[in-house]
N, C-alpha and C positions, 0 to 999 in steps of 0.2 A: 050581157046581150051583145050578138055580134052584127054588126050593119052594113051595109054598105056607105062608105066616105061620100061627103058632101063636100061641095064648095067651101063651107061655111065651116068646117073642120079643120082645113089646110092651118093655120097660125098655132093650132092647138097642137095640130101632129108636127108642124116642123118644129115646134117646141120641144119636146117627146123626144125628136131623132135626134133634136140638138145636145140637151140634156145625156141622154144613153149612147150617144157617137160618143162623148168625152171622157164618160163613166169605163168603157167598154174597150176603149181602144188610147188608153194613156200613153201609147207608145208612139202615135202620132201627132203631132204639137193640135193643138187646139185652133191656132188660126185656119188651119186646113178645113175646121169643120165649119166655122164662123163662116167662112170664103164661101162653102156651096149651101147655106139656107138659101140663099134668094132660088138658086136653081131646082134645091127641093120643094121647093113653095111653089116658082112658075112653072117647072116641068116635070120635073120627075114624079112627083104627085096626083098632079091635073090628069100623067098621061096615063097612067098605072089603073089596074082594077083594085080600089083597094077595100079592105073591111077596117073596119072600127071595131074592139074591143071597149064595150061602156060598162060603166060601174059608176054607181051614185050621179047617174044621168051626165057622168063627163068621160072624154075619150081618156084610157089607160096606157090604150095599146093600138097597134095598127099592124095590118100585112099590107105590104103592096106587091101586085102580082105582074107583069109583064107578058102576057103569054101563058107560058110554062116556066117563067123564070120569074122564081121571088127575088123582087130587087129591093124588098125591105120587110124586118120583120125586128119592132121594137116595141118595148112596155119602159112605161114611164120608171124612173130610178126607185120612184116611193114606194113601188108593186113590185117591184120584181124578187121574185124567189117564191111566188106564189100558186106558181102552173098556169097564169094568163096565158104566154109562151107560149106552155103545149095546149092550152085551151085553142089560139088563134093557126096554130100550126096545124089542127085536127081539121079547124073547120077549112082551111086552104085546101089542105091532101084532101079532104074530102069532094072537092071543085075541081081536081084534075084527075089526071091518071098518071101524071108523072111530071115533076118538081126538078129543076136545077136549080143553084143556087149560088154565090160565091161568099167565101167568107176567109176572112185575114188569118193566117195561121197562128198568128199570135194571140188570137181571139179564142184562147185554149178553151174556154167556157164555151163559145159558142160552138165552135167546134166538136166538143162531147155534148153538147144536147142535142146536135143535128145527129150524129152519130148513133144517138138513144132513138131518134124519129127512125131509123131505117136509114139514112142515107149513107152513099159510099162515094168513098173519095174517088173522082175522076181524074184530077188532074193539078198541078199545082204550077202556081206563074209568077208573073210579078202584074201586081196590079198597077200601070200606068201614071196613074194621078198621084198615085199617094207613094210610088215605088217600096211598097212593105210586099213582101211573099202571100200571096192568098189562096184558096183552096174552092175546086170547083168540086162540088160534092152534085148528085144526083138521087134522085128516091122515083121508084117505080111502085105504081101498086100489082100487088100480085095478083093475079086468079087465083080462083080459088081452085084447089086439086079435086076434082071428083075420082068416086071409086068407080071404076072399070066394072059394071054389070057383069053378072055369072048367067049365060041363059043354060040351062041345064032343058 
């Protein structure tokens, strides 16, 4: 089931981000991710739209959406490889009409699953905090093609 986040979720999900930040991105030391739970607990969470992903009545998984801009999208270490993922990625693109996103290039996995959702690299930089190369990917939804009527 997917929900919308409660107050009352925040310790569970920065668990989750804490957890899959270290699983995910071994390439940046650890204390890096330790240093921003407090932030992802008072802000970046609180501020964000975000869903829950539930299974056996506890959170799995979570998106957090900013806008048009997914600024988080994580499944607990013990689920993942299981399509939660693209379960929570369906119901977001489902809520917009178009997704940006940033994600570490070294982050090859995540990377090829945005890649597999439709999106397309826009732009590539250095992400500030963490100074690792990351990738601004984007996803539009399409119209759909109608056929051009024949009036005879």
């Amino acid at each position: 089931m997917i929900r919308p986040a409660n107050i009352e979720d925040i310790p569970q999900l920065v668990d989750i981000w804490l957890r899959a930040s270290l699983l995910a991105h071994d390439f940046i030391p650890a204390s890096f991710w330790h240093e921003r739970a407090d932030d992802m607990a008072r802000l970046y969470l609180p501020g964000a739209e975000t869903f829950v992903l539930e299974a056996a009545d506890r959170p799995i998984g979570f998106a957090a959406l900013n806008g048009d801009h997914l600024e988080a999208l994580f499944i607990d270490p013990e689920v993942q490889s299981f399509g939660h993922g693209t379960h929570l990625m369906a119901h977001a693109m489902g809520q917009r009409e178009r997704i940006t996103l940033c994600v570490y290039s070294r982050n090859v996995r995540a990377v090829s699953f945005y890649r597999r959702l439709g999106f397309q690299v826009v732009e590539e930089r250095r992400e500030p905090l963490s100074g690792e190369n990351e990738i601004l990917m984007a996803w539009e939804r399409r119209a759909p093609r109608h056929r051009d009527s024949l009036v005879t």
